[in-house]
C-alpha positions in Angstrom: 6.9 201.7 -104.0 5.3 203.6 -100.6 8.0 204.5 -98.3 6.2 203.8 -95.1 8.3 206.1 -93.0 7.6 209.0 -95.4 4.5 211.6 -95.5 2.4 211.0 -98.8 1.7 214.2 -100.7 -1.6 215.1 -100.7 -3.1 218.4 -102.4 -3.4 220.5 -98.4 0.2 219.9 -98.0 3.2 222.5 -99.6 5.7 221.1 -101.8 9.0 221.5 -100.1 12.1 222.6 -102.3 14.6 220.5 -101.9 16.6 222.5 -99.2 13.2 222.3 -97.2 12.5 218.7 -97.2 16.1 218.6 -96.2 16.1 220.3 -93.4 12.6 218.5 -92.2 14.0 214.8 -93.0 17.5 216.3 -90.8 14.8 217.0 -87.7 12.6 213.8 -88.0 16.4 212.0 -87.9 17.7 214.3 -85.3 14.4 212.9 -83.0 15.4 209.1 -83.8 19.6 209.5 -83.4 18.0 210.8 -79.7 15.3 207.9 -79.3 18.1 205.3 -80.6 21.4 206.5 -79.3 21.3 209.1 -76.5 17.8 207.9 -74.7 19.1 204.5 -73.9 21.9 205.7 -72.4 19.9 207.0 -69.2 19.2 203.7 -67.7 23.0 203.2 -66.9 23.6 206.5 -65.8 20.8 206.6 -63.2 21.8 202.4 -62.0 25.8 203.2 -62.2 25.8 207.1 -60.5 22.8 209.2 -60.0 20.7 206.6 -57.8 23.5 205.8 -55.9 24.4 210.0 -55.4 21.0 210.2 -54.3 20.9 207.4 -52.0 23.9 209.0 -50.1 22.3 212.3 -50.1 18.6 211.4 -49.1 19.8 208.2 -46.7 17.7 205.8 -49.1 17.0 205.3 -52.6 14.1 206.8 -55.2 11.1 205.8 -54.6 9.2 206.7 -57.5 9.2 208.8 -60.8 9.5 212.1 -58.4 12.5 211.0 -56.3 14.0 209.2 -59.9 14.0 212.9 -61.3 15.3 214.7 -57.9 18.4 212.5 -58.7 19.3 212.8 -62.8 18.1 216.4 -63.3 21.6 217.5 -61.8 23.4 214.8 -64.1 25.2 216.5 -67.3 24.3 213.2 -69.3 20.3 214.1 -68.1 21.2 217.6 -68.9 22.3 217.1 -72.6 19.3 215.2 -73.3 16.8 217.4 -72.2 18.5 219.9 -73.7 19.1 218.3 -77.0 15.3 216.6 -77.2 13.7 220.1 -76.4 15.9 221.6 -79.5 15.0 218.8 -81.9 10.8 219.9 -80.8 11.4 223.3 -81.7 13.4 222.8 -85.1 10.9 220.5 -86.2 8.4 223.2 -86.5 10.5 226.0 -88.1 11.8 223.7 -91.0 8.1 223.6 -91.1 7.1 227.1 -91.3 9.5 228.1 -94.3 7.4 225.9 -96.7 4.1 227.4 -95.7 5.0 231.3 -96.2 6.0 230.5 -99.6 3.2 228.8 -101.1 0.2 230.0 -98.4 -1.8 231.6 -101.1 -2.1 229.4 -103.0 -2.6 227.0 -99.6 -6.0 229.0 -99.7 -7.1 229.2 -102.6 -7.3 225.0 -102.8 -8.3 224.7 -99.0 -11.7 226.8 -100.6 -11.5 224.3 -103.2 -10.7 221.1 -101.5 -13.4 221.8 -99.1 -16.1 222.0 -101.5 -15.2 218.7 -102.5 -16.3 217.3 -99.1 -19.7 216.8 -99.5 -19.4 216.2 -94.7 -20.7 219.6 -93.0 -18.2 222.0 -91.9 -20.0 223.2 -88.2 -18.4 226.5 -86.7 -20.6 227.7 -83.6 -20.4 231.5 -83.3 -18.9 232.5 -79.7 -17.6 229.1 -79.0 -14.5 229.4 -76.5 -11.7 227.2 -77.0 -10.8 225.8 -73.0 -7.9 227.1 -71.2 -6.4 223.8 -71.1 -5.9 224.4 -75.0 -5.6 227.7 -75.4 -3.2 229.1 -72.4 -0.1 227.6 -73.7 1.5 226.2 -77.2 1.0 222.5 -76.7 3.9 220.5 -77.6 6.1 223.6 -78.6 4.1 224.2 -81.6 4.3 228.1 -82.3 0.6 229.9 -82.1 -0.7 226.1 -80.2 -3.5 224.1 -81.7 -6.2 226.2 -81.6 -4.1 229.8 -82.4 -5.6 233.1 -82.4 -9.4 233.4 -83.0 -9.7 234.7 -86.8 -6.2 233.9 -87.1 -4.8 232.1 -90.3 -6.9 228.3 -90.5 -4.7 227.2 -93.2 -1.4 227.6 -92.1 -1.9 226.6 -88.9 -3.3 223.7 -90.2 -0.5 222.7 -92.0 2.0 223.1 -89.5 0.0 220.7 -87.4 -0.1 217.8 -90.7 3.3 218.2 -91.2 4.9 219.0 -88.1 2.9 215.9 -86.4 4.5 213.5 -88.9 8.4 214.9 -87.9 7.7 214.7 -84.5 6.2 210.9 -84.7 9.2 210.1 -86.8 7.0 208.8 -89.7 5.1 206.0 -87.2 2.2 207.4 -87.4 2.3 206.3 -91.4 2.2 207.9 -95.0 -1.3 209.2 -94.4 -0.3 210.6 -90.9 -3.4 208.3 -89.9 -1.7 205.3 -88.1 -3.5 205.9 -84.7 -7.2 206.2 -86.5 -6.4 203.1 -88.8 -4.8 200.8 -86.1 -8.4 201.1 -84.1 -10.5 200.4 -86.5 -8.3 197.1 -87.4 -8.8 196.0 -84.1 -12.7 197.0 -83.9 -13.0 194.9 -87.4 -11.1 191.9 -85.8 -11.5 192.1 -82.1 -15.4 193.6 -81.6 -16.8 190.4 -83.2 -18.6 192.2 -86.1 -19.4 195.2 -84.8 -20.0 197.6 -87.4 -20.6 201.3 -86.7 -23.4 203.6 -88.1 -22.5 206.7 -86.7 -18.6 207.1 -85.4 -17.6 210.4 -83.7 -13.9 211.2 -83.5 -13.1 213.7 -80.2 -10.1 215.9 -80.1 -9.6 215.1 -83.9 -7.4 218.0 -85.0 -6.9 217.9 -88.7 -8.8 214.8 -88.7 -6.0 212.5 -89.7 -6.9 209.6 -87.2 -10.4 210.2 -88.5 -10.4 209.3 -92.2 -10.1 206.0 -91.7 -13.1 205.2 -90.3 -14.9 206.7 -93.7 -12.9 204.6 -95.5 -13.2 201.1 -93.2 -16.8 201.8 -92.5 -17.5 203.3 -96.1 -21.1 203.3 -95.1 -20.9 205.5 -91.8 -22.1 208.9 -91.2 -18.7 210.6 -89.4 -17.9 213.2 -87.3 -14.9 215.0 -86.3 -14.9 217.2 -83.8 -12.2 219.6 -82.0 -11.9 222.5 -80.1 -9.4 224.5 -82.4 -11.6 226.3 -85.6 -8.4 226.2 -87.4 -7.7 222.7 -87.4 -11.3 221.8 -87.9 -11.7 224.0 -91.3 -8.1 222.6 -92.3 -9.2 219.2 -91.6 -12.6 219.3 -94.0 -10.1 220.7 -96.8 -7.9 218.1 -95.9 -10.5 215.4 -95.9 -12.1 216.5 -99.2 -8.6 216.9 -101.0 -7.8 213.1 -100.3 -11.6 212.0 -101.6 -13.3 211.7 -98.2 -16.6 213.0 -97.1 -17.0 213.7 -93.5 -18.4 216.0 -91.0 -16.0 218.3 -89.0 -17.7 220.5 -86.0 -15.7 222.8 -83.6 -17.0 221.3 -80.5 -15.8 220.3 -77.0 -15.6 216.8 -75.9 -16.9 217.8 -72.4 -20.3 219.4 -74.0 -21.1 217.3 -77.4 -24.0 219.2 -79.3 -25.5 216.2 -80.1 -28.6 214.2 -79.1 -28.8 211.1 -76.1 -28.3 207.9 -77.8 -26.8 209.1 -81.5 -23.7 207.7 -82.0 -22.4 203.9 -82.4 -18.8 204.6 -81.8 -16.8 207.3 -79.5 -13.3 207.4 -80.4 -10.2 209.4 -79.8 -6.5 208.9 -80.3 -3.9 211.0 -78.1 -6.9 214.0 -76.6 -7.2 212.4 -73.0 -3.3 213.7 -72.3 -3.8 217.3 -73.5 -7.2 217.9 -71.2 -7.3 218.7 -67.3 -8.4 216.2 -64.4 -11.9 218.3 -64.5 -12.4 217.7 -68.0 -11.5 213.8 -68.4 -15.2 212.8 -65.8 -17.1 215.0 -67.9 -15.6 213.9 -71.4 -16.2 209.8 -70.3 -20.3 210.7 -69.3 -20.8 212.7 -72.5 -19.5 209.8 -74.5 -21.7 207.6 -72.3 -24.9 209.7 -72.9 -24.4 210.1 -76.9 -23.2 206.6 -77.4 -26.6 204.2 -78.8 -27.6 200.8 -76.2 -24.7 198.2 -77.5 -22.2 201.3 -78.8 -18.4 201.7 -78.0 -16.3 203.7 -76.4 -12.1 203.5 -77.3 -9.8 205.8 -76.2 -6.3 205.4 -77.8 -3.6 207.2 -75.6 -0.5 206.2 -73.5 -0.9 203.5 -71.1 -1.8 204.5 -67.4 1.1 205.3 -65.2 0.3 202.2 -62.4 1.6 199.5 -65.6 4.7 201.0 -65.8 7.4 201.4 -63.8 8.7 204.0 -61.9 12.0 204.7 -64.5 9.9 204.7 -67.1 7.4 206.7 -65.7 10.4 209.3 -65.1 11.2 209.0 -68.7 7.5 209.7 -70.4 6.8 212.4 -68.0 9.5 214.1 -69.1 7.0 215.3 -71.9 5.7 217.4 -68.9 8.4 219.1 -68.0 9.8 219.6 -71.3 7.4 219.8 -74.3 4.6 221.9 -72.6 2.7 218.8 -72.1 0.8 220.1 -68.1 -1.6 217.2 -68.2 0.6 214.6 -69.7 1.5 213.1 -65.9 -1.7 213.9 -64.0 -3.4 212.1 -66.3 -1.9 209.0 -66.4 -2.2 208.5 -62.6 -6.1 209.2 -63.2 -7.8 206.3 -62.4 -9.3 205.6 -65.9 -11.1 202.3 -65.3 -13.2 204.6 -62.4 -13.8 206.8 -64.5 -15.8 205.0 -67.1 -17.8 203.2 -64.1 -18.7 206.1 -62.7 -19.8 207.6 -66.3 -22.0 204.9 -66.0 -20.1 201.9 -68.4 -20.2 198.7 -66.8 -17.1 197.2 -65.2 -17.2 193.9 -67.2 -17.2 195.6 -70.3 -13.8 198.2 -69.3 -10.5 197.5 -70.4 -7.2 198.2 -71.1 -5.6 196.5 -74.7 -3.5 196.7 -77.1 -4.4 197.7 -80.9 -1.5 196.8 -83.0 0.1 199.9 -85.1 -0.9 199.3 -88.5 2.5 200.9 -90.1 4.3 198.3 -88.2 2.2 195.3 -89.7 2.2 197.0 -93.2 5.9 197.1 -92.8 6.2 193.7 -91.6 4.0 192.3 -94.3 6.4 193.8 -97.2 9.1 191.9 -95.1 7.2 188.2 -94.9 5.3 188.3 -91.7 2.1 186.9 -91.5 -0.4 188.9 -89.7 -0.4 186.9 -86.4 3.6 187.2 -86.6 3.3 190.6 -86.8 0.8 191.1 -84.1 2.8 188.7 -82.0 5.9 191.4 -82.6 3.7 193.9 -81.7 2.8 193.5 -78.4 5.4 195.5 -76.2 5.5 198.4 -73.8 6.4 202.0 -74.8 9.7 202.9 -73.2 9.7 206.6 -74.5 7.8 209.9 -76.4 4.3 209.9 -77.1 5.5 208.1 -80.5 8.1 205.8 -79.6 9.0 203.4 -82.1 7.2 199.8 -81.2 4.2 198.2 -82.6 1.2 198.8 -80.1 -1.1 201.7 -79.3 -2.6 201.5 -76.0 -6.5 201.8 -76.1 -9.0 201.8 -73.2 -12.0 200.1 -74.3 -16.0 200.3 -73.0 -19.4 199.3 -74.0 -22.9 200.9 -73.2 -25.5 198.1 -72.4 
């Protein structure tokens, strides 16, 4: 039977020996035991003694996420969170790194293989630079960041992305590390009231994971995957044509898409609005505007907006800032998103903010005897920590071109 909290084997990946896989399940629990068992534990230390500390100090209490910070940073309970979270980020990736050493030969020799299987073009520009945003710092700890070193090694860093992704979402992003990409187009096929796509680009789509499942829900669309980072994008077409898919991967930037006015039927991403700047996000919403086709979609799946939460829990997710070389992750969520899409020339009837329901959760709920409207209901909640937190609902921001 599938173990929905475990990575499926698939030809791109190394096998682990068994002292490897242990080391990578130890990291992937390590991340829960925080999410379950230390995490919580920061509500009643900021209600019982840092908001009242810094209520004395200050002459009133926190205002908002900022002040909220100002006044656990200096607790030891904060402290050994931080501390212990920011640990768990870096192990994941070297239990990674061991695995790929060994066996990156032979890593190779089948990514040449696996992409001549995919019959989808593999598009590298020549001179394309990868944007500063991506390339000045190694986003979310991970050694050599997403886009590396130009020439640099495609395959490994690849892999480290696959399987280092999975251990940091603690296996919610499903076996197929595609829960983000299949939980969209479930709610396209039951919410967008038969809208079926022709031609689907996926932005910011780094090894393609969220991306296969759109070839295999919309069997008869041409797709696209596009990303800034060569070595994700020639990993990703290996990837894609090692588990029997055929689509397109181009190196391209969301804020400049090479393609024509009017191409595509559906604009997707699934966590690339967080890891771009506040100049980038206007000029990403008007290109998806311009390529999108008269009728076509626009979904953005990503952590909700900062003004629907409040201001502890704020303080909790923009700890990713501070702490997982996550720059953008704050600014953008007090980016007026909604705006954004009117003024990239969406209209304001057709913007919104909802909630696709995570597709591991219902799979898992299913095994257990919930119906599907059961398991949607049990998926509608708010994420109370990490990019991945453990719930049932990605948040998605939703427009139409007319």
């Amino acid at each position: 039977m599938l173990n929905t909290f475990q990575q499926a084997q698939h030809d791109m990946l190394p096998v682990a020996t068994p002292d490897e896989a242990s080391r990578q399940e130890f990291t992937k629990s390590l991340k829960q035991f925080i999410q379950s068992s230390i995490l919580p534990g920061l509500g009643p230390v900021y209600r019982a003694r840092a908001a009242k500390k810094f209520e004395v100090e200050t002459g009133r209490a926190p205002a908002d996420r900022h002040d909220i910070r100002k006044a656990m940073v200096p607790d030891p309970y904060f402290q050994h969170y931080a501390a212990v979270n920011r640990i768990s980020q870096e192990l994941l990736w070297d239990s990674v790194i061991d695995s790929i050493d060994a066996q990156l030969p032979e890593l190779k020799t089948k990514a040449e293989a696996n992409s001549a299987k995919n019959a989808g073009k593999l598009v590298i520009p020549e001179d394309f630079k990868v944007p500063r945003y991506v390339s000045a710092l190694d986003i979310h700890c991970m050694p050599g960041g997403y886009a590396g070193r130009p020439g640099g090694d495609s395959v490994g860093l690849g892999v480290l992305y696959d399987r280092g992704v999975f251990l940091y979402a603690m296996g919610y992003t499903g076996p197929d590390n595609d829960d983000m990409g299949r939980s969209v187009c479930n709610y396209v096929k039951r919410r967008l009231d038969g809208f079926s796509p022709k031609r689907i680009l996926d932005l910011g789509c780094t090894v393609g994971h969220s991306t296969l499942p759109y070839k295999e829900l919309f069997p008869d669309a041409e797709v696209w995957a596009m990303d800034v980072a060569e070595a994700q994008v020639r990993y990703g077409h290996a990837r894609a044509g090692a588990m029997g898919y055929d689509v397109n991967f181009v190196q391209g930037n969301a804020e400049a898409i090479d393609f024509p006015d009017d191409h595509f039927d559906l604009v997707v991403s699934h966590i690339l609005l967080h890891e771009t700047s506040g100049k980038a996000m206007p000029k990403i919403f008007k290109e998806c505007h311009r390529v999108l086709t008269k009728g076509g979609f626009m979904i953005h799946a990503d952590l909700p907006p900062f003004d629907l939460m409040d201001p502890f829990t704020q303080f909790i997710l923009d700890n990713e800032t501070y702490y997982n070389n996550e720059p953008f992750w704050g600014a953008m969520r007090e980016m007026d998103q909604i705006q954004l899409a009117k003024d990239a020339g969406f209209p304001a009837e057709t913007i919104r903010f909802d909630t696709a329901p995570m597709a591991v959760m219902e799979f898992a709920q299913a095994a257990d005897g919930y119906s599907q409207e059961a398991a949607e209901a049990v998926n509608d909640r708010e994420f109370t920590a990490g990019e991945f937190a453990p719930g049932g609902g990605w948040e998605v921001l939703i427009a139409q071109k007319l």
